[in-house]
C-alpha positions in Angstrom: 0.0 0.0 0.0 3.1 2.6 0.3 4.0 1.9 -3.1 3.1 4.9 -6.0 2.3 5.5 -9.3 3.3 8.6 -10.0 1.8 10.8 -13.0 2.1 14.7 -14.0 -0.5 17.3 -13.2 -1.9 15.7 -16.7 -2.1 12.6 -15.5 0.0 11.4 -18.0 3.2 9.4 -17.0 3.8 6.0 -15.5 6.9 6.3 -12.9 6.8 5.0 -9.3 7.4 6.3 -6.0 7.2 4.9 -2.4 5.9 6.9 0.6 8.7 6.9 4.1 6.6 9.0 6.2 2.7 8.4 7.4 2.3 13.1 6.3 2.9 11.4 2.7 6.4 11.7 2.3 7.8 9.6 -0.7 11.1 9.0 -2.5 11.5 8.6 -6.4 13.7 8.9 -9.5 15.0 12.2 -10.4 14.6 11.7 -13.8 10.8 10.6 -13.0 9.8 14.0 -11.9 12.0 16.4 -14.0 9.7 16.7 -16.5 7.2 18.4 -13.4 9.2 21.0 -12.3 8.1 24.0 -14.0 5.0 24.0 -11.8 6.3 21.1 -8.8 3.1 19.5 -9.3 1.8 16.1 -10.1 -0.4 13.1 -8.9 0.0 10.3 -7.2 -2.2 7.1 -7.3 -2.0 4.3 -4.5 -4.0 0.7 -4.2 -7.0 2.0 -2.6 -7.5 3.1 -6.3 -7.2 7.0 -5.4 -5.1 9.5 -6.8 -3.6 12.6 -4.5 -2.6 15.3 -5.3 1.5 15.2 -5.3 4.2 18.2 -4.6 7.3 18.0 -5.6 9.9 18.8 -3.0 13.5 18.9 -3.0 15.6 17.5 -6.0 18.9 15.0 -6.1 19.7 15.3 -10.2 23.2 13.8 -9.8 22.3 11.0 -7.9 18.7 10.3 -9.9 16.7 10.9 -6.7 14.1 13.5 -6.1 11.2 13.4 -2.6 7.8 14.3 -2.9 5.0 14.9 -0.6 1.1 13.6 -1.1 -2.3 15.8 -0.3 -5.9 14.6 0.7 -5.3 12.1 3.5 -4.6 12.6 7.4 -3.0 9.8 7.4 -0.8 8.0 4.6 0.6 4.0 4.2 4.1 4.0 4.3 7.2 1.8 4.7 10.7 2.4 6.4 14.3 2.7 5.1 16.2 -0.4 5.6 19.8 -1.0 6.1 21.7 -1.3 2.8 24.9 -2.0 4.0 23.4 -5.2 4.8 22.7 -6.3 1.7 24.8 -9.6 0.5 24.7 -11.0 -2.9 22.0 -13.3 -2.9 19.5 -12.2 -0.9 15.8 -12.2 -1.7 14.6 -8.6 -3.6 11.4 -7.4 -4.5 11.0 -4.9 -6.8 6.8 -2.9 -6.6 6.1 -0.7 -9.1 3.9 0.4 -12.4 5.9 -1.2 -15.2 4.5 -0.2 -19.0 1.6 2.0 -16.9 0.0 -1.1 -17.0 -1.1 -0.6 -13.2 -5.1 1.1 -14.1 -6.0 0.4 -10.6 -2.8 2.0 -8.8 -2.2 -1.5 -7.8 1.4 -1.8 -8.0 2.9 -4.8 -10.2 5.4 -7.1 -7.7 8.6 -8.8 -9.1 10.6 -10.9 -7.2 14.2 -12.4 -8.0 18.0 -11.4 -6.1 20.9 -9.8 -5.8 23.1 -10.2 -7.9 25.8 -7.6 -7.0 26.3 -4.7 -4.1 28.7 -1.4 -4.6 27.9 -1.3 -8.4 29.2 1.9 -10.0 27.0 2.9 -13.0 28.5 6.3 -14.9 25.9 9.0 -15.4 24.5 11.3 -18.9 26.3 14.7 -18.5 27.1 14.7 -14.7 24.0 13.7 -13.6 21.7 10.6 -12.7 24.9 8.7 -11.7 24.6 5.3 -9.8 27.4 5.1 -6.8 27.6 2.0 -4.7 24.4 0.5 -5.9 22.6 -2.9 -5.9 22.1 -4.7 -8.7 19.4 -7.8 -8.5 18.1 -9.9 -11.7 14.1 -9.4 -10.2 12.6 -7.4 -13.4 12.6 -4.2 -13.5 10.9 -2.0 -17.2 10.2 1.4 -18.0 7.9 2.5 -15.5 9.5 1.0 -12.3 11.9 4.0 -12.6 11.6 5.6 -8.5 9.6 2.1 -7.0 11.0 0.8 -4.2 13.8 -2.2 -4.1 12.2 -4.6 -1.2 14.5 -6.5 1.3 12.4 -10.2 2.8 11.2 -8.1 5.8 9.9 -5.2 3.7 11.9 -2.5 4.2 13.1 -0.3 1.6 16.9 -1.1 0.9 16.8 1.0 -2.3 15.0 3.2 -5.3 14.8 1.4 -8.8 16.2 3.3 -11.7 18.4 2.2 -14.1 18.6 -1.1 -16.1 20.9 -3.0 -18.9 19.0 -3.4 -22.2 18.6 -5.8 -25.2 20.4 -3.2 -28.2 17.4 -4.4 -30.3 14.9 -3.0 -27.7 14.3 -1.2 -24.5 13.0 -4.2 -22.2 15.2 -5.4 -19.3 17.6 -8.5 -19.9 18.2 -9.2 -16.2 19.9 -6.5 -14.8 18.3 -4.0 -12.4 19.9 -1.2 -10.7 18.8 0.5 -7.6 20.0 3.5 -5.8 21.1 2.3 -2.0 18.5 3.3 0.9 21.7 4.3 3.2 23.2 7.0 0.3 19.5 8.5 0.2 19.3 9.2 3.7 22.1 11.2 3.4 20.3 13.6 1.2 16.8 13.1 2.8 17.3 16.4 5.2 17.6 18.5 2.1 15.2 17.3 -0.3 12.6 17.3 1.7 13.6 21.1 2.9 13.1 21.2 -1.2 16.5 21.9 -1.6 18.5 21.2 -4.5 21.1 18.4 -3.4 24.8 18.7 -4.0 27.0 15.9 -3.5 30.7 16.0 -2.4 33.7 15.7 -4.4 37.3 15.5 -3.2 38.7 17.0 -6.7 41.1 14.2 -6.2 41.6 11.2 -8.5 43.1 8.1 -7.5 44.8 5.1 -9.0 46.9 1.7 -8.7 50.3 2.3 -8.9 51.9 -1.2 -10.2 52.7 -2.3 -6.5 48.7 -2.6 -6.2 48.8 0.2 -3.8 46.1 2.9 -4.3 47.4 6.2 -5.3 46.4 10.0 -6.1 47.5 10.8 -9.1 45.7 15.1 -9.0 45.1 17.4 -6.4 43.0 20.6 -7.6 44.7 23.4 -6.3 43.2 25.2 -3.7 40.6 22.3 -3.5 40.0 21.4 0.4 41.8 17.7 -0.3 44.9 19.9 -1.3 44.4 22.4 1.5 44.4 19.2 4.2 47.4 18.5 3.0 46.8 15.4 0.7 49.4 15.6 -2.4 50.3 13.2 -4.9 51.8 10.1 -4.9 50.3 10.0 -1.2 49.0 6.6 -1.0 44.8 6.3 0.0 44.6 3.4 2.6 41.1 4.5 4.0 37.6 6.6 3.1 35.9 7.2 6.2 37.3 3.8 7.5 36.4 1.9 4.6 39.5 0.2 2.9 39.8 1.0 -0.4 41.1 -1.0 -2.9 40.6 0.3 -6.6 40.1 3.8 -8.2 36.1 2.4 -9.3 35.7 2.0 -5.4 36.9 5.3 -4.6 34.5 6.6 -7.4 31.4 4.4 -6.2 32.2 5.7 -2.4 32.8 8.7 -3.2 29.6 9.7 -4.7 27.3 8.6 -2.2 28.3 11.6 0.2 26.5 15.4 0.2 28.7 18.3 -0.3 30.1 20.0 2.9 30.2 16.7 4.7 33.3 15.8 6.5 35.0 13.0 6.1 38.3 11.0 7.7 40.7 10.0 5.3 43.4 7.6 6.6 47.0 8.1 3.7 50.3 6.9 3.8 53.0 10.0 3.2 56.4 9.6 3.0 56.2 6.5 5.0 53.9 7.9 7.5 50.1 6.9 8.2 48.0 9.7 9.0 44.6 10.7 9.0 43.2 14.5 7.5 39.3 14.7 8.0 38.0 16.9 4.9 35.0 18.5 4.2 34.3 17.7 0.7 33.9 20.1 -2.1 30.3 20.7 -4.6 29.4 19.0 -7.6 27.5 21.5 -9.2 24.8 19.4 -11.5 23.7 20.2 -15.1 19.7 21.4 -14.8 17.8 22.6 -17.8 16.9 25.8 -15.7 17.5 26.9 -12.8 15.7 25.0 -9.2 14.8 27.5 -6.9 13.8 26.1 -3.2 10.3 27.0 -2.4 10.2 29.0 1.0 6.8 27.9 2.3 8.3 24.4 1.6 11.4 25.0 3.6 9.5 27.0 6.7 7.8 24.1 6.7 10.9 21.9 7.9 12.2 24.7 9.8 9.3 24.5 12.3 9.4 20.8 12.2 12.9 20.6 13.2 12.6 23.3 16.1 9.2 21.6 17.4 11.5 18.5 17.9 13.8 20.3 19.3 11.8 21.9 22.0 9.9 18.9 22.6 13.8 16.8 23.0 14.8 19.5 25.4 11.4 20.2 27.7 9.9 17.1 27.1 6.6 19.8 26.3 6.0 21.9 23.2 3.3 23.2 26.3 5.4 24.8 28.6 6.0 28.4 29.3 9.6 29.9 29.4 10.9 31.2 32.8 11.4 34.5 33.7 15.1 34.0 34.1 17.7 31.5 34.5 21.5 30.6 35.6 23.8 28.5 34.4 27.2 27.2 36.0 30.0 26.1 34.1 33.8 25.5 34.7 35.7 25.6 31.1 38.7 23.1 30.8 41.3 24.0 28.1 42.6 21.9 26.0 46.4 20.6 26.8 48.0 22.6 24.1 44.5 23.9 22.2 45.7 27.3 21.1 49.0 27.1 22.4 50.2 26.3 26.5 47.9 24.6 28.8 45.2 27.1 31.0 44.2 26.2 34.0 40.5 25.9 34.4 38.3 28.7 34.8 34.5 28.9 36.5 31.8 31.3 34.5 28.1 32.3 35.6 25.9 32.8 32.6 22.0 34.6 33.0 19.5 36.2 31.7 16.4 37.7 33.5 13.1 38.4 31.1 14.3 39.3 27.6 17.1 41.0 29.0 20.9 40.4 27.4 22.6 37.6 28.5 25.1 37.8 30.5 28.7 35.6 31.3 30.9 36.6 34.2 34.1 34.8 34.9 34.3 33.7 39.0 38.1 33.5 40.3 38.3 31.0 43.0 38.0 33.4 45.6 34.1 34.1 44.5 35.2 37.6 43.2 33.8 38.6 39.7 36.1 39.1 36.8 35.0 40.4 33.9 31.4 40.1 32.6 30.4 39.4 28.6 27.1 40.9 27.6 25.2 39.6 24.5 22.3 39.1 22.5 21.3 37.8 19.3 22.9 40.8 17.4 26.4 41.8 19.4 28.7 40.5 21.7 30.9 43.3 24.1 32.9 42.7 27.2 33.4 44.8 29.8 35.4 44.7 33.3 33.0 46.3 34.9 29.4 47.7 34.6 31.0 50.9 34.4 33.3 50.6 31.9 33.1 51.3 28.4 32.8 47.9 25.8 35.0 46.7 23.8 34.4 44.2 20.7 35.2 41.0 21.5 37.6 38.5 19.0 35.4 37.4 16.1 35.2 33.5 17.0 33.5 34.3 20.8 31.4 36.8 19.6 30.0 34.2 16.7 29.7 31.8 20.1 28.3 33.8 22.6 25.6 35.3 20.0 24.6 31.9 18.2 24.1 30.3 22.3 22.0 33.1 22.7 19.5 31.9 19.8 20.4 28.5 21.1 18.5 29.8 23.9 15.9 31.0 22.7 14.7 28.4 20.4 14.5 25.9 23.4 12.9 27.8 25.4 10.2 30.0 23.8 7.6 28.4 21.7 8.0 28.2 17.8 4.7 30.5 17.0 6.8 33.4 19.1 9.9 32.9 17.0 10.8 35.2 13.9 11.8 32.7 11.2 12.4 35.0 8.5 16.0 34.8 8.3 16.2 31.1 9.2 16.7 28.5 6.4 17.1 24.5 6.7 20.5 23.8 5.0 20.1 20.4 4.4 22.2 17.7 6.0 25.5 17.2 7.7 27.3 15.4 10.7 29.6 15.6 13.4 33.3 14.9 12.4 33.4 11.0 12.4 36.4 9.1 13.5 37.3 6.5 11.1 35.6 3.9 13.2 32.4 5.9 13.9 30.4 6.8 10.8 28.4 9.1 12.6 24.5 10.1 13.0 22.8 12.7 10.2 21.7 15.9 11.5 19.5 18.3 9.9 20.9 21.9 9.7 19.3 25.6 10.2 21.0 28.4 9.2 21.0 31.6 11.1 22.8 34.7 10.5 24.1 36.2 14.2 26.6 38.6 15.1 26.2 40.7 12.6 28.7 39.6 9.7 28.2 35.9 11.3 26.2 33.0 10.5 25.5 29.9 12.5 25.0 26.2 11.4 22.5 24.4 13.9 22.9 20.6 13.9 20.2 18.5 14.8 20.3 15.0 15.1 18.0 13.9 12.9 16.4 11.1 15.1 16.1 12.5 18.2 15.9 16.2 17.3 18.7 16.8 20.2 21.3 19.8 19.5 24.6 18.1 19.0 26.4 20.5 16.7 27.4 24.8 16.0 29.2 25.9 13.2 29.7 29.9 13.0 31.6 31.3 10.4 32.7 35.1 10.8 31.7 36.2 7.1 34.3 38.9 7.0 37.2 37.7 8.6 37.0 34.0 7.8 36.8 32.6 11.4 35.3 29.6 12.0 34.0 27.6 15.1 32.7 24.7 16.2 30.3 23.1 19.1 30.0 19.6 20.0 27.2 19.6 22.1 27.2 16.5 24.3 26.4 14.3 27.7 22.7 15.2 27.7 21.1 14.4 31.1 17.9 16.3 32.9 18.6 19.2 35.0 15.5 20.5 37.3 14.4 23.6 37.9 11.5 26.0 38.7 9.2 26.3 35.9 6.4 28.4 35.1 2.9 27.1 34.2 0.4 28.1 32.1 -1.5 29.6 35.4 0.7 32.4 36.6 -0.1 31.5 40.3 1.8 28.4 40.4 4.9 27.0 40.0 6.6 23.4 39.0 9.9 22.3 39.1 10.9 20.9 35.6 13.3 18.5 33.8 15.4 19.7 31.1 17.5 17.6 29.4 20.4 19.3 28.3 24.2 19.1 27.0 26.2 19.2 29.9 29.6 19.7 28.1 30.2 21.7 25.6 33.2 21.1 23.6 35.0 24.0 20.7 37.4 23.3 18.4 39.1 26.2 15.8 42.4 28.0 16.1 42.8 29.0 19.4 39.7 27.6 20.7 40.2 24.2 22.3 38.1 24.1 25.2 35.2 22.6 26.7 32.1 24.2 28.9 31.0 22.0 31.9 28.0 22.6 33.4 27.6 22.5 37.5 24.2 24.1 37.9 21.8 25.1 36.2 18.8 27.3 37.6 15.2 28.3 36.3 13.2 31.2 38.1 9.9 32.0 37.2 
């Protein structure tokens, strides 16, 4: 019943789709829906013999995948994303779909055979519609399954149908299927479905086997972020975000599965030495007939979404009220040799009462104050005293100190109250793996603070936690980030919605916060945390 036939807004057509999400969320080919785009609308037609009206979302042209969202029902049949990583060569596959628009009734046609090969690498037309680390399976699949699901024996989606080998006398399918793995798309699910265009990465780096066997680059675009890691050539590649690699095609196939901007551990051999560089990866830019502009209502949309998960991760209630103030205690360790010598540790008291500024005084160990920082969402000053005139403070803090402060804010004050005119949803990204931890997705807003700064929010995509801030100082260059880790529930004294009374309330929050950037190794530790009403 979550399987599609998908048509345009002339009900003309006869590619498939498969809905992820019970608010009608569905994946499909690229190439399925490009001929929609113009006006981003279609229809959709299921087994109850229905057709809904279908949007089209956000668009994947290089790696043939595009998400769209069905109309007309509260609630919608759908399936989950399996693991493809799992797939073995030989394992059952069942392909759903509307083959030769031969389905009248929306019933989708079922064929059933195997795999017959995993981390296929299928070239694309023109840059686009290319098939990385794909499975290929010998179940039919004909014009018209293009976007249908790829079935594993316990029903879950392991990956999209698109491309097939043909008979050079005819277009009908002689045994070889290709689908589009389920663990590439999530990686690109975030953005399509903020209607985004996707991008996926590139390392502008080509790689091949010298005649030792031993996989080597052989170019390095200059200024590319490969060459600015320090990768040169002749280095030899030993790992790809701990996968061993062990020909230039399965560099090429892993390669390609990755979005733009996401960084990635590479493990090399230099001049004798093993090291490992973590880069983020550079933009393919793919070949469109015009233009894709996101739609804004679509992106607001996801924007809200993420921040309702958000508050409801953090207060366990999208309900409650915000306090009138609170105070929070922290002691910040510096990391041995992050920006130089070792500090010893230092104790901070951040506040806010009302819509006030925020405010961060340093505590020396005799309890005397030392000096205070005074922010909000648009500048960051210092002072040594109340008295005193401010002082800007360094780029990086002042990107820190303002993007906490709408940290803040979107926690604690309900999403209706929140100006979201500036905010975008980027899309996807992660926290900077290790080479044995592949690492979470998290879904990105955008936010421009500080001025001539703007702030990446990362939000784990499954629990809606804030595990990751990236701010970028626009004029100078600087760049931060936040780890945002060891959530556990604080109490404090809560307002509800009757102003007469009082609750004390569990937050869960990050109780260390860890920067890295040049100069800025350090982590935030939280001792106390207070609310007031």
């Amino acid at each position: 019943p979550s399987v599609v036939c998908i048509f345009d807004s002339h009900q003309r057509g006869g590619g498939s789709g498969v809905i992820i999400d019970p608010q009608g969320y569905g994946l499909t080919n690229y190439h399925v829906v490009a001929g929609m785009l113009d006006t981003r609308r279609g229809w959709g037609g299921l087994g109850d013999g229905k057709l809904y009206e279908l949007e089209v979302l956000g668009i994947d042209p290089t790696g043939d995948v595009a998400m769209f969202r069905l109309t007309g029902a509260e609630r919608f049949p759908y399936v989950g994303l399996g693991d493809s990583d799992a797939v073995r060569v030989g394992d059952a596959a069942v392909v759903m779909g509307n083959p030769f628009s031969l389905s009248d009734d929306y019933t989708p046609s079922v064929t059933v055979g195997l795999v017959t090969g995993v981390h296929r690498y299928q070239k694309g037309v023109k840059g686009n519609l290319t098939y990385t680390d794909c499975i290929q399976v010998d179940a039919s699949v004909n014009p018209g399954n293009s976007g249908g699901p790829l079935f594993n024996a316990a029903g879950e989606v392991i990956g999209i149908n698109g491309r097939i080998s043909v008979n050079t006398r005819g277009r009908f399918n002689v045994g070889l299927g290709y689908a589009i793995s389920s663990n590439q798309i999530q990686r690109f699910i975030p953005a399509m479905r903020a209607g985004l265009l996707a991008r996926h990465g590139t390392l502008q780096a080509t790689v091949d086997a010298d005649p030792d066997g031993r996989i080597v680059f052989q170019r390095i675009a200059p200024e590319s972020n490969a060459d600015r890691a320090g990768i040169r050539r002749g280095d030899t590649l030993l790992t790809f975000d701990g996968v061993s690699i062990t020909s230039g095609n399965h560099y090429a196939s892993l390669l390609g599965t990755y979005p733009a901007d996401w960084p990635v551990p590479i493990e090399i051999e230099q001049e004798g030495q093993r090291r490992t560089v973590v880069v983020r990866l550079d933009t393919v830019n793919p070949k469109l007939r015009k233009p894709f502009t996101p739609d804004r209502e679509v992106n607001v949309r996801e924007v809200e979404r993420v921040l309702r998960a958000f508050s409801q991760a953090a207060l366990g209630s999208v309900e409650a009220r915000r306090p009138m103030g609170w105070k929070w205690t922290f002691v910040r360790e510096f990391t041995p040799g992050g920006g130089g010598s070792a500090k010893a540790s230092e104790c901070y008291e951040a506040s806010q009462t009302g819509d006030g500024p925020v405010r961060m005084q340093r505590r020396y160990d005799d309890g005397s104050p030392g000096p205070l920082i005074v922010y909000d969402d648009r500048t960051a000053t210092q002072r040594i005293d109340e008295t005193s005139e401010p002082w800007d403070l360094a780029p990086d803090v002042g990107m820190i100190v303002s993007s906490l402060y709408v940290m803040q804010r979107w926690m604690l004050e309900p999403v209706e109250t929140i100006d979201l005119t500036k905010v975008t949803h980027g899309g996807g990204d992660r926290i900077v793996p290790s080479p044995h931890d592949r690492g979470g997705i998290l879904e990105v807003l955008e936010w421009p603070v500080a001025q001539s700064a703007v702030a990446k929010f990362g939000f784990d995509a499954q629990s809606g936690r804030l595990l990751m801030l990236r701010v970028r100082d626009t004029q100078s260059g600087a760049e931060a980030t936040i780890d945002l880790k060891e959530y556990r529930s604080v109490g404090g004294l809560w307002p509800t919605t009757s102003p007469k009374h009082s609750r004390v309330f569990g937050l869960t929050w990050p109780q260390r916060l860890e920067v890295h950037g040049p100069g800025l190794e350090y982590s935030d530790v939280l001792s106390n945390w207070e609310l007031t009403p």
